[in-house]
Every structure is written in structure tokens, then in C-alpha cells.
C-alpha positions in Angstrom: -6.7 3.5 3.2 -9.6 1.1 1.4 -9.0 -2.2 0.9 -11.6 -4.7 -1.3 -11.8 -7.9 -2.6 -13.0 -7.8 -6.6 -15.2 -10.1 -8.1 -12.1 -11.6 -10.0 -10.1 -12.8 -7.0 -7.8 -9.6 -6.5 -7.3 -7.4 -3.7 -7.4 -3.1 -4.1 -5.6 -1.5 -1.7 -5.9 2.5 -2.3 -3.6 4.8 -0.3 -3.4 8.0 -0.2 -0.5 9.9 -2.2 1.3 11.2 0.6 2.3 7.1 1.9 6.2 6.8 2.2 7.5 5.4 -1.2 10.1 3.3 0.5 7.7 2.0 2.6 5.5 1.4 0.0 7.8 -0.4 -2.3 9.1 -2.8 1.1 5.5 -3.4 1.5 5.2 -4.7 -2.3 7.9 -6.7 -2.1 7.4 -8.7 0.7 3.7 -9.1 -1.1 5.7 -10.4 -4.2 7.6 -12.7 -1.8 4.1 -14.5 -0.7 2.5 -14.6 -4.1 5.7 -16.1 -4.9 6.3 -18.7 -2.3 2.5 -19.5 -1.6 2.2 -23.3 -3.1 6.1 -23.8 -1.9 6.5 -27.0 0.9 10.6 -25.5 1.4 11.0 -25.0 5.2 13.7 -22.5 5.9 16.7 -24.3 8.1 16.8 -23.7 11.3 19.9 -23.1 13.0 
């Protein structure tokens, strides 16, 4: 696995081809989840 920060503010993440798909794709979703919820002030109720 390599991981690097580009000049243009991104992050490459290489793996190689054999990584669990489902995994993979849980792994990209939660990464959506924080891109997605990274300026947001909501506090999840507790309970």
C-alpha cells in the first residue's frame, strides 16, 4: 500500500489488486461520509 499527499491537495492511496472489493468499497464510503460531513456543526443525539 502507498499513500501521498499531491501538490493539489489530494491524497493517492494505491493498493494492490488482490484488496477485498467489499472492503474496499466500505472503506470509500465511510471516506465519502467525512468529505461529506467535514464543515457540518450537527451532533448526533445521544441517547
Amino acid at each position: 500500500m502507498l499513500i501521498e499527499r499531491t501538490d493539489n491537495d489530494s491524497i493517492v492511496i494505491t493498493l494492490p489488486a488482490g484488496v477485498d472489493t467489499f472492503g474496499l468499497q466500505q472503506i470509500i464510503d465511510y471516506a465519502k461520509y467525512l468529505e461529506a460531513t467535514a464543515g457540518s456543526k450537527a451532533k448526533q443525539k445521544g441517547g
